[in-house]
N, C-alpha and C positions, 0 to 999 in steps of 0.2 A: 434204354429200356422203355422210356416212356415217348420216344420217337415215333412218330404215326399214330400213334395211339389217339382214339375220338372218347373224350371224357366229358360225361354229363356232367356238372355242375351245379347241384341247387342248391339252394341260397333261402333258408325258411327266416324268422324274424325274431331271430335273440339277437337282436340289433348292437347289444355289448359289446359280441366277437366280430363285426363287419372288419373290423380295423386290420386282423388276426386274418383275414381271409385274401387280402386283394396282393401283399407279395408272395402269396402261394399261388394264386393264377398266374400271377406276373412270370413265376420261375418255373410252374408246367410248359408256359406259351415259351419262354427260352428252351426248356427240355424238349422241344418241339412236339409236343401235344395239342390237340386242336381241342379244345374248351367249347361246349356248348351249354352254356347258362341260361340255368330255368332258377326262376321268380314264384315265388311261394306267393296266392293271394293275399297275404299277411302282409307282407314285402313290400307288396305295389301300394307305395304312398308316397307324400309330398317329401319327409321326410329321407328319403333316403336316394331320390332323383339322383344326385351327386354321384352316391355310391355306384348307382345303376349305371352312369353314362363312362363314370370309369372302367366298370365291366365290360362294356360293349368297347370303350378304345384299345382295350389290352386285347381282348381275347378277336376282335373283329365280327362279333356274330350280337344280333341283336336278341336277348332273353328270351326264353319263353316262356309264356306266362298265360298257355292259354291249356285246360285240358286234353281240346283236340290235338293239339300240337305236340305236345306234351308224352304222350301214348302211341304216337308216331315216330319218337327220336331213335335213332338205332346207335347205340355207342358200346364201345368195348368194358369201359367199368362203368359205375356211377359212385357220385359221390356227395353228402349231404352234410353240408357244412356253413354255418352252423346246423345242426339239427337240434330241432329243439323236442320239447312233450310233447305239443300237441303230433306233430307227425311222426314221433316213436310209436304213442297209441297206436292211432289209423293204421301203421305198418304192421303191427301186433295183433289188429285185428280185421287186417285186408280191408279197410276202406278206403274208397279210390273216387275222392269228390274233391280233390285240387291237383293243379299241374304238379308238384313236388310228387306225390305219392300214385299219381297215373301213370309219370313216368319210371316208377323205382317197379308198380307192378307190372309195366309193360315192357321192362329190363328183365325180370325176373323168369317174365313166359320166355325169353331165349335163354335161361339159363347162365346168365352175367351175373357178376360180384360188385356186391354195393358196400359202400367205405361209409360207416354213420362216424359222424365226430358230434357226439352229442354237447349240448349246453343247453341245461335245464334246469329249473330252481326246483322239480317235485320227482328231481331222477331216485333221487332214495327214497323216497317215499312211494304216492302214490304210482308212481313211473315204474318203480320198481320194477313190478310183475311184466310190466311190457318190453321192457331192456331184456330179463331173464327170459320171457319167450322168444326176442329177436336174435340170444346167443345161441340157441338151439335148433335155431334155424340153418340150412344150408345156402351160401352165398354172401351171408351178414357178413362185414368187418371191422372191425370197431377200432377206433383212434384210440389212443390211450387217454385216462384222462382222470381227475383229480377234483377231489373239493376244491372248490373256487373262494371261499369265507366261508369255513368252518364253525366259527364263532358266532356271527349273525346269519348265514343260509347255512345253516347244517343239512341242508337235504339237497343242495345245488352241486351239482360236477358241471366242469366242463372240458374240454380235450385240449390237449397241448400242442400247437398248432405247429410245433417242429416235428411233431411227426406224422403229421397228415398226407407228406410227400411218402415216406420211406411205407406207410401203410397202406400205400395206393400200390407201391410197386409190391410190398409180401402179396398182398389178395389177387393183381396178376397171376402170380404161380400158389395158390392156393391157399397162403400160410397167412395166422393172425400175427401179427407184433407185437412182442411183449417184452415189457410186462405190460398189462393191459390199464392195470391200478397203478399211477404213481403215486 
């Protein structure tokens, strides 16, 4: 199912879930998926070089991380993982001033399905409103996903990275995956 298939990739900066992200590239590029990975300007720092140079051996394409480029990518789904607040906002209220969310709006002008697998510490909360405008949206697809510490972040989810695959291939053929709350 995910054979041929050209998948965006971006990568915003809830630095937590890196770890949770790099055997799910590992296992599209075996499903033979072509991964093209865009770099959130959050992203681009000293810290995470490692991360990044793993993404470019696995998937064979070097990031993008540039708006222009960014707005340019033509792929069959997208996918934003981790995705964090700040680029639910922006997507909730169409603003398009980093590669992550230039390329999700220049996904959208063809009428392609985007897969958010959120992880946010102000998703119940302030985030709230923005998640609930993006599920009423047509094309949205959402990971399933879960308080992450209840006890001390009572307002953080994040998505549970075993389903990030099987929720790429339901929003191919239209369908969200659920249950959507674990």
């Amino acid at each position: 199912m995910l054979k041929g298939k050209k998948i965006g990739f971006i990568i915003t900066d809830s630095f937590y879930n890196f770890h949770n992200i790099i055997p799910k590239i590992r296992e599209l590029v075996k499903r033979g998926a072509k991964i093209m990975p865009i770099i959130s300007l959050n992203s681009q720092n000293e810290k995470i070089n490692k991360f990044i140079d793993e993404i470019k051996n696995i998937t064979f394409n070097q990031p993008i991380n540039s708006i222009e480029e960014a707005s340019k990518l033509v792929t069959d789904i997208m996918v934003i993982a981790p995705c964090n607040g700040n680029t639910i906002a922006k997507l909730a209220s169409n603003i398009e001033d980093t590669p992550a969310v230039a390329a999700i709006q220049s996904h959208l002008k063809n009428e392609n399905n985007v897969i958010l697998a959120i992880a946010a510490n102000n998703a119940l909360s302030t985030n709230a409103v923005n998640i609930g405008i993006l599920l009423n949206r047509k094309h949205f697809y959402f990971v399933p996903v879960r308080q992450n510490n209840p006890i001390t972040k009572p307002y953080s989810i994040s998505f549970d990275s075993e389903y990030l695959i099987p929720t790429i291939e339901h929003a191919l053929f239209e369908k969200q995956i659920q249950p959507m709350l674990l």
